[in-house]
Backbone as a printed PyTorch tensor [residue, N CA C, xyz], in Angstrom:
tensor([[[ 96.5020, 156.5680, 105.7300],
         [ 97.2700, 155.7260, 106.6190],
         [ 96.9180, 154.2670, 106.3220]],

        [[ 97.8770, 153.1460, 106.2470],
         [ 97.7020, 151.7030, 106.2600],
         [ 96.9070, 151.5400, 107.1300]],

        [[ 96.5690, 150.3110, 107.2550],
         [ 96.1880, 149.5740, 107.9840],
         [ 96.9300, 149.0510, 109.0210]],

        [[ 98.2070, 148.7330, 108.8080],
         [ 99.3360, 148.0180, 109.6260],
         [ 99.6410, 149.2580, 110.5110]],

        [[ 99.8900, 150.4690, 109.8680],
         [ 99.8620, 152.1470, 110.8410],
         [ 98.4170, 152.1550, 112.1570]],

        [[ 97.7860, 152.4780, 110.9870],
         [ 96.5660, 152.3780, 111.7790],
         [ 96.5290, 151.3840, 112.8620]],

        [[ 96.6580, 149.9980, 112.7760],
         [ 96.5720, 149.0800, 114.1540],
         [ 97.7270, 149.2010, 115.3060]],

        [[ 99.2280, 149.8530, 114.5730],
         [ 99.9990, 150.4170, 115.8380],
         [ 99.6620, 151.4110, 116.0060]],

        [[ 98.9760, 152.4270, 115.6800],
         [ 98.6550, 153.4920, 116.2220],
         [ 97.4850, 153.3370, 117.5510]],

        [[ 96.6690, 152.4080, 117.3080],
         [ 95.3660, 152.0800, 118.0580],
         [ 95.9510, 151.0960, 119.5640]],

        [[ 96.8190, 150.1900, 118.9840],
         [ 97.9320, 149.5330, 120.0140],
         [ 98.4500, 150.5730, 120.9640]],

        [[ 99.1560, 151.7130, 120.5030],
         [100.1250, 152.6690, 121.2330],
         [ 98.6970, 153.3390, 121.6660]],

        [[ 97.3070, 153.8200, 121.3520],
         [ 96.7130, 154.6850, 122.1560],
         [ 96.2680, 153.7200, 123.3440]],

        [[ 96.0750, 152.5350, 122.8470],
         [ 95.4060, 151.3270, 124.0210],
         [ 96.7020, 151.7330, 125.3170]],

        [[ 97.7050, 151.4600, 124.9130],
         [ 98.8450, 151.7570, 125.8040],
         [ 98.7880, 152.9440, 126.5250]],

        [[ 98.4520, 154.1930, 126.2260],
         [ 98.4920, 155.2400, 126.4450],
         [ 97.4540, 155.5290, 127.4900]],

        [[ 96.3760, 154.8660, 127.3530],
         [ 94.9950, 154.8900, 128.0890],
         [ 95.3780, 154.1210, 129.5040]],

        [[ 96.3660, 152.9590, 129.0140],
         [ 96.2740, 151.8950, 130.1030],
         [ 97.0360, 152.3190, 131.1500]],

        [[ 98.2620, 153.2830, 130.7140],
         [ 99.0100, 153.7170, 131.7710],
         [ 98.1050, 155.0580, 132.7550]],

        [[ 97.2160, 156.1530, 131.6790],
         [ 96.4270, 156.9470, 132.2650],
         [ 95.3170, 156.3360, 133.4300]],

        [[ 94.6680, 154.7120, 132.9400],
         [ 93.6810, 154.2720, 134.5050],
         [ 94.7540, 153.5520, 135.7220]],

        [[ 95.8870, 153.6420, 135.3290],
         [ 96.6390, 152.9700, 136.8780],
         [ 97.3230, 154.3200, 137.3220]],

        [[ 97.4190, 155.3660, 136.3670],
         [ 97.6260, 156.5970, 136.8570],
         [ 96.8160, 157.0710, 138.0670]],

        [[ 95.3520, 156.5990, 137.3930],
         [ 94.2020, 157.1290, 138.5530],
         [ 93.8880, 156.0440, 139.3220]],

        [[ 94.5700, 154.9760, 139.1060],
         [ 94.0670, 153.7220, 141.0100],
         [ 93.4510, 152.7800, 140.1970]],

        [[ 93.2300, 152.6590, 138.6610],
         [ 92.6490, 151.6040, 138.2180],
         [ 93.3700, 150.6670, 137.6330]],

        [[ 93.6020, 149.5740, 138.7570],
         [ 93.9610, 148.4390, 138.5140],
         [ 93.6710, 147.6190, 136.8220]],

        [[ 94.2870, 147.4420, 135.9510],
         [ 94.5810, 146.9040, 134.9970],
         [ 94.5830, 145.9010, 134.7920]],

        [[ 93.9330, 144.8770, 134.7080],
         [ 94.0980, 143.3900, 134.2440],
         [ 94.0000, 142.2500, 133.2080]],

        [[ 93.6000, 142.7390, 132.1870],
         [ 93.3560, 142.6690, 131.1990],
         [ 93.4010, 143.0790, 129.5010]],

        [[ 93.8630, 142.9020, 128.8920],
         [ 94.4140, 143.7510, 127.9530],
         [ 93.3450, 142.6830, 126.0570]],

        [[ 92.4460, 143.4690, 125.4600],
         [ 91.9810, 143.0310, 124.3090],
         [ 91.2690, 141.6130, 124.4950]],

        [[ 90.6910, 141.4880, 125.4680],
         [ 90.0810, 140.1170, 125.9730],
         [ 88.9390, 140.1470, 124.9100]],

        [[ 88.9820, 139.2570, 124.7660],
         [ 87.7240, 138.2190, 123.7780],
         [ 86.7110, 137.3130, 124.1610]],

        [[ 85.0390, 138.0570, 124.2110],
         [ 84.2090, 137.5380, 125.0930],
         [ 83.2700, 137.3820, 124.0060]],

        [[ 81.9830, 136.8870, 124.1280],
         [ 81.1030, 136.5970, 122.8060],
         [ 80.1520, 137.8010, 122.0410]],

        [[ 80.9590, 138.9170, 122.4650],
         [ 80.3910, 140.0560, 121.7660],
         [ 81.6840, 139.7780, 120.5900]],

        [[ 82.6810, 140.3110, 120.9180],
         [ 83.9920, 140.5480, 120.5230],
         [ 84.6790, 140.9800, 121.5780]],

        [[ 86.1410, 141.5770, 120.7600],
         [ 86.9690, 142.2690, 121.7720],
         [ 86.3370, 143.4100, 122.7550]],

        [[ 87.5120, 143.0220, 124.3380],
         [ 86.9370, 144.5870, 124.9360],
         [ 88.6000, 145.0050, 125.1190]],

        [[ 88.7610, 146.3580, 124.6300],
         [ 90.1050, 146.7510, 125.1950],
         [ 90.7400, 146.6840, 126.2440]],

        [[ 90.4740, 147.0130, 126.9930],
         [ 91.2380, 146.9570, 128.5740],
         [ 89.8850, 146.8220, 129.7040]],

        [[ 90.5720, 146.0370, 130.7040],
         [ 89.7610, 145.5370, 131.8040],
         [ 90.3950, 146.1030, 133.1260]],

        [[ 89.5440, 146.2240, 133.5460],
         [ 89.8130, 146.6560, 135.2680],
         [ 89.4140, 147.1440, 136.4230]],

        [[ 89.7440, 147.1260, 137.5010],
         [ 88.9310, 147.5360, 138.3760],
         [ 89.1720, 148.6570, 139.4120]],

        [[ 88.4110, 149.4460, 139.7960],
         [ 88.3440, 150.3030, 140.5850],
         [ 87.7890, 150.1830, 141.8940]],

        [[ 87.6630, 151.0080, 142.7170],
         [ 87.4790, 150.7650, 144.1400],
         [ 85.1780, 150.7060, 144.3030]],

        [[ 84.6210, 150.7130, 142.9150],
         [ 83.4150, 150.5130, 142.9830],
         [ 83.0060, 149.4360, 142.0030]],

        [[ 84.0400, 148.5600, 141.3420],
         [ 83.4630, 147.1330, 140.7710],
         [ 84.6830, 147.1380, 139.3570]],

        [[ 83.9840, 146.4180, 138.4240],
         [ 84.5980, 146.4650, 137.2960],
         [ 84.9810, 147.4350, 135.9450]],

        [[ 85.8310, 147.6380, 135.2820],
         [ 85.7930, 149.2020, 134.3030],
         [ 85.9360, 148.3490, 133.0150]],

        [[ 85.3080, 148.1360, 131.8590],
         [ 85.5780, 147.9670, 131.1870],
         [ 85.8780, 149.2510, 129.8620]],

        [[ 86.4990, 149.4490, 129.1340],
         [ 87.0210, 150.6830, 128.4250],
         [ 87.0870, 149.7120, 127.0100]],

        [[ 86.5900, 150.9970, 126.3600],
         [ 86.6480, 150.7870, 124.6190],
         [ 87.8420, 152.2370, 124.2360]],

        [[ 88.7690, 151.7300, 123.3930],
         [ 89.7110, 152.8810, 123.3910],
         [ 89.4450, 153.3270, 122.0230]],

        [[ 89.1120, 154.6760, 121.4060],
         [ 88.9100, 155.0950, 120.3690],
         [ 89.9460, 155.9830, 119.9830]],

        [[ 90.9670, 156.0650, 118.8890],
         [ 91.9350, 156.9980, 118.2830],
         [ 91.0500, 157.7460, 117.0600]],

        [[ 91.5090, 159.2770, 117.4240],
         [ 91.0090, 159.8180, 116.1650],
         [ 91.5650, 161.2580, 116.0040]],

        [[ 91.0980, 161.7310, 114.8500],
         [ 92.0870, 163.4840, 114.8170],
         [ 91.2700, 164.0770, 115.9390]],

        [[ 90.6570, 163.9140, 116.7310],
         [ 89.3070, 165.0540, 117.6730],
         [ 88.7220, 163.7040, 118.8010]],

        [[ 88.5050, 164.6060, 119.8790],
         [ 87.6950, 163.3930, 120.5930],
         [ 86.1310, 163.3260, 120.3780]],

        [[ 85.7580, 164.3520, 119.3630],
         [ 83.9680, 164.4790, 118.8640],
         [ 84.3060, 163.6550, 117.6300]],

        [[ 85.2080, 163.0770, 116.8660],
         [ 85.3640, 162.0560, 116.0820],
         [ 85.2840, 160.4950, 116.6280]],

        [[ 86.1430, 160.8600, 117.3260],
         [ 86.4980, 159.4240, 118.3610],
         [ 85.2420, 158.7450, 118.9770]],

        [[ 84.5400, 159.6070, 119.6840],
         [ 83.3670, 159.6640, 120.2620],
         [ 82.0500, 158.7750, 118.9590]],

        [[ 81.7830, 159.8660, 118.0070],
         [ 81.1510, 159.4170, 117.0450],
         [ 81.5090, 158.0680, 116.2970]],

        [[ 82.6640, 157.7730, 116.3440],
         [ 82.8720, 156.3550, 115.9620],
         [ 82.8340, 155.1140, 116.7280]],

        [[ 81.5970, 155.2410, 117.9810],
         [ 81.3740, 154.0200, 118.6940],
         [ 80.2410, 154.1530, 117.8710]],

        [[ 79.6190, 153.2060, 117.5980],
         [ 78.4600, 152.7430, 116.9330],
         [ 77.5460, 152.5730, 118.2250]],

        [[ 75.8270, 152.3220, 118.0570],
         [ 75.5120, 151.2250, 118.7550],
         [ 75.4910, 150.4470, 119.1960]],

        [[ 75.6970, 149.4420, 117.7100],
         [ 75.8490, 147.6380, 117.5010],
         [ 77.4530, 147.5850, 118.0080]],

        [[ 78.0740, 148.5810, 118.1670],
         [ 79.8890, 148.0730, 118.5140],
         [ 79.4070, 148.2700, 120.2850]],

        [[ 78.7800, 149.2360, 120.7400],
         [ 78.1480, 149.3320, 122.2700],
         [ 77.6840, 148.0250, 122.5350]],

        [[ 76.7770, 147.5860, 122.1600],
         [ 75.9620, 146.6140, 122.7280],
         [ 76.8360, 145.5200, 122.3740]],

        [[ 77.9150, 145.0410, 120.9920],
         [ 78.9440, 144.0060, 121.4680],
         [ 79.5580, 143.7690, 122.7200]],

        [[ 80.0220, 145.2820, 123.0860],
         [ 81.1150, 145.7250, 124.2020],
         [ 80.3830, 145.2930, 125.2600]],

        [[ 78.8620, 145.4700, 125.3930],
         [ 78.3550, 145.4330, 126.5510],
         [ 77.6870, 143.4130, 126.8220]],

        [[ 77.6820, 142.9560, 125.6210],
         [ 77.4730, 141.7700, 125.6670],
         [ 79.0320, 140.7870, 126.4240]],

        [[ 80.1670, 141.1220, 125.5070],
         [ 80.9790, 140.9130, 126.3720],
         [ 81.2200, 140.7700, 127.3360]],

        [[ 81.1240, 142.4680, 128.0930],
         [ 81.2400, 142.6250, 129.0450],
         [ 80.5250, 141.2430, 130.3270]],

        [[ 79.5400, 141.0800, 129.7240],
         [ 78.3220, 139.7680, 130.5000],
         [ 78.9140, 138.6990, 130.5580]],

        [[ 79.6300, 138.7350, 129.4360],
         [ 80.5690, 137.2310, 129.0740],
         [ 81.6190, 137.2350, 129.9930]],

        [[ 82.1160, 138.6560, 130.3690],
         [ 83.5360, 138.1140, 131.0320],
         [ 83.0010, 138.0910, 132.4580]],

        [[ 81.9160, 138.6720, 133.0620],
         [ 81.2270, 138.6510, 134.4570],
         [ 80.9280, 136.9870, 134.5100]],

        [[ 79.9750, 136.6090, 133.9590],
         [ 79.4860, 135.0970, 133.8840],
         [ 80.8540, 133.7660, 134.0790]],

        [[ 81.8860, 133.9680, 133.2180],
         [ 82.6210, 133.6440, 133.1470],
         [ 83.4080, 133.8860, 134.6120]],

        [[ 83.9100, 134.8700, 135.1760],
         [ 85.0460, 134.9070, 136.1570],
         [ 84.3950, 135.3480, 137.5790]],

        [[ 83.2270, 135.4580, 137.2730],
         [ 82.3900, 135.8870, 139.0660],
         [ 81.2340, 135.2110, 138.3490]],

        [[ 80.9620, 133.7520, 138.1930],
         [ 79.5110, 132.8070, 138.5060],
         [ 78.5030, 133.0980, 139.1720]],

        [[ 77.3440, 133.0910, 139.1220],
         [ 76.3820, 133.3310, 140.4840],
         [ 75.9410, 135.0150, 140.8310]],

        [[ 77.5960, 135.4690, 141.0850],
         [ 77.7960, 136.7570, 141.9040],
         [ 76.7890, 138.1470, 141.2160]],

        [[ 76.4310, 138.7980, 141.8030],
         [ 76.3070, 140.1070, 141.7240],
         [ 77.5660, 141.3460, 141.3340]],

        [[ 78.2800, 141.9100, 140.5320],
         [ 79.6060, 142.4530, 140.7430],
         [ 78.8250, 143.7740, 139.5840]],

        [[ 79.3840, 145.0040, 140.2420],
         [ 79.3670, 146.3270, 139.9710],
         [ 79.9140, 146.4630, 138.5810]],

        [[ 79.3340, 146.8680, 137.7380],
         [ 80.3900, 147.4930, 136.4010],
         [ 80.3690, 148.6250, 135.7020]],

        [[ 80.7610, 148.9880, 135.0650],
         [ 80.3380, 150.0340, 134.3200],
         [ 81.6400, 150.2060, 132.5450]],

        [[ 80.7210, 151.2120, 131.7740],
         [ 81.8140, 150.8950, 130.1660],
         [ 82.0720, 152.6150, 130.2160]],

        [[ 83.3990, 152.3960, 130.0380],
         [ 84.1830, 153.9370, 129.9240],
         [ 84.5620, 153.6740, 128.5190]],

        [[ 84.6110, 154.7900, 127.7440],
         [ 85.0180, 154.8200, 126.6490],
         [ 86.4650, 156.0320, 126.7810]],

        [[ 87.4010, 155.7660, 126.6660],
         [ 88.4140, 156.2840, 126.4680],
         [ 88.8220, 157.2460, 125.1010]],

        [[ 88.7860, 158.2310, 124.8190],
         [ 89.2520, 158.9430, 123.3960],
         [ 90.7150, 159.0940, 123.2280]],

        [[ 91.2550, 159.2340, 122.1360],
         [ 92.7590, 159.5210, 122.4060],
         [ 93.0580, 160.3900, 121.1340]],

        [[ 93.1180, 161.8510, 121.2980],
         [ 93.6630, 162.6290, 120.0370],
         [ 95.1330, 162.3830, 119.3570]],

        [[ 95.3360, 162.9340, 118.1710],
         [ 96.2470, 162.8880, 117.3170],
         [ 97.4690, 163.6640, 118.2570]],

        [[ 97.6040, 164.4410, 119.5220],
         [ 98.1980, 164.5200, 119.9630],
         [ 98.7920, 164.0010, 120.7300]],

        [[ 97.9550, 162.9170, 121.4010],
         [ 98.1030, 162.0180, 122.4170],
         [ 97.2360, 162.4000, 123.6410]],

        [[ 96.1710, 163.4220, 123.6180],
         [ 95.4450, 163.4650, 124.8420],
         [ 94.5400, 162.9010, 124.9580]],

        [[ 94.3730, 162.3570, 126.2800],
         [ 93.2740, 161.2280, 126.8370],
         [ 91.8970, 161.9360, 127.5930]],

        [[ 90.5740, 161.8880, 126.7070],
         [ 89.2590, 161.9720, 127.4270],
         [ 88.3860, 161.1950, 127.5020]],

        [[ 88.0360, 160.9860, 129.3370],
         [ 87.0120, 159.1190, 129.2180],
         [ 85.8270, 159.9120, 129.4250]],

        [[ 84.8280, 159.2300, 128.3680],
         [ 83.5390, 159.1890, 129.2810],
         [ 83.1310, 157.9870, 130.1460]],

        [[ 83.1790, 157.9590, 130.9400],
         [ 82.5630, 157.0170, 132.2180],
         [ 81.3340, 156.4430, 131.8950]],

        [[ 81.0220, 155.3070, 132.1490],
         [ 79.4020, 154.9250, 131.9780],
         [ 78.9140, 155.0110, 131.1520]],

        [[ 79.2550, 155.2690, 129.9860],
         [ 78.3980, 154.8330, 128.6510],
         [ 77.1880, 153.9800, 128.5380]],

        [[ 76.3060, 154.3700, 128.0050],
         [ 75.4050, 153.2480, 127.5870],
         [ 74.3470, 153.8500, 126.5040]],

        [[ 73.7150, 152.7610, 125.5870],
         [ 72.6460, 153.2130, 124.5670],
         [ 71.7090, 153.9630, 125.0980]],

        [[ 71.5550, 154.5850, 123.9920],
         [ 70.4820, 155.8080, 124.2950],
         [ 69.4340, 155.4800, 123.8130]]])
């Protein structure tokens, strides 16, 4: 697959994910924001603080899964600091990093709460 495939394909799963968290009550606000880690895919919030989501496309969600790195975690999670610091100053605010999978079929599995091991 191109590259140019490959990035609408990753576009259309981002899409796919985004409609599945307002499916479940999670407010959406954000879409590929750019904080001083790098990108975070989708932003939003739920009724216990902030969700930030990394969306992974792959043939399997034990592929998908395996292709978060560490060093791509701890970007995501540096970010994540960046966009808190940035839009709630001072504050204390709840968060947590869901990682979203999305198979070659189109099915969606999050893990919730991610973090380095």
């Amino acid at each position: 697959m191109t590259g140019l495939a490959n990035y609408h394909n990753g576009l259309a799963a981002e899409d796919a994910v985004e409609l599945h968290y307002k499916r479940a009550g999670i407010e959406i606000f954000e879409e590929r924001w750019r904080g001083a880690g790098g990108e975070i895919d989708l932003i939003g919030r739920d009724s216990d603080g902030l969700v930030f989501v990394e969306v992974k496309r792959s043939k399997t969600f034990a592929r998908a899964a395996e292709s978060l790195s560490r060093r791509q975690l701890s970007r995501i999670m540096l970010s994540a600091e960046d966009y808190v610091e940035r839009m709630f100053p001072g504050q204390l605010v709840n968060m947590r990093i869901d990682l979203a999978m999305v198979d070659t079929s189109g099915q969606i599995k999050v893990l919730q709460n991610i973090s380095i091991l």
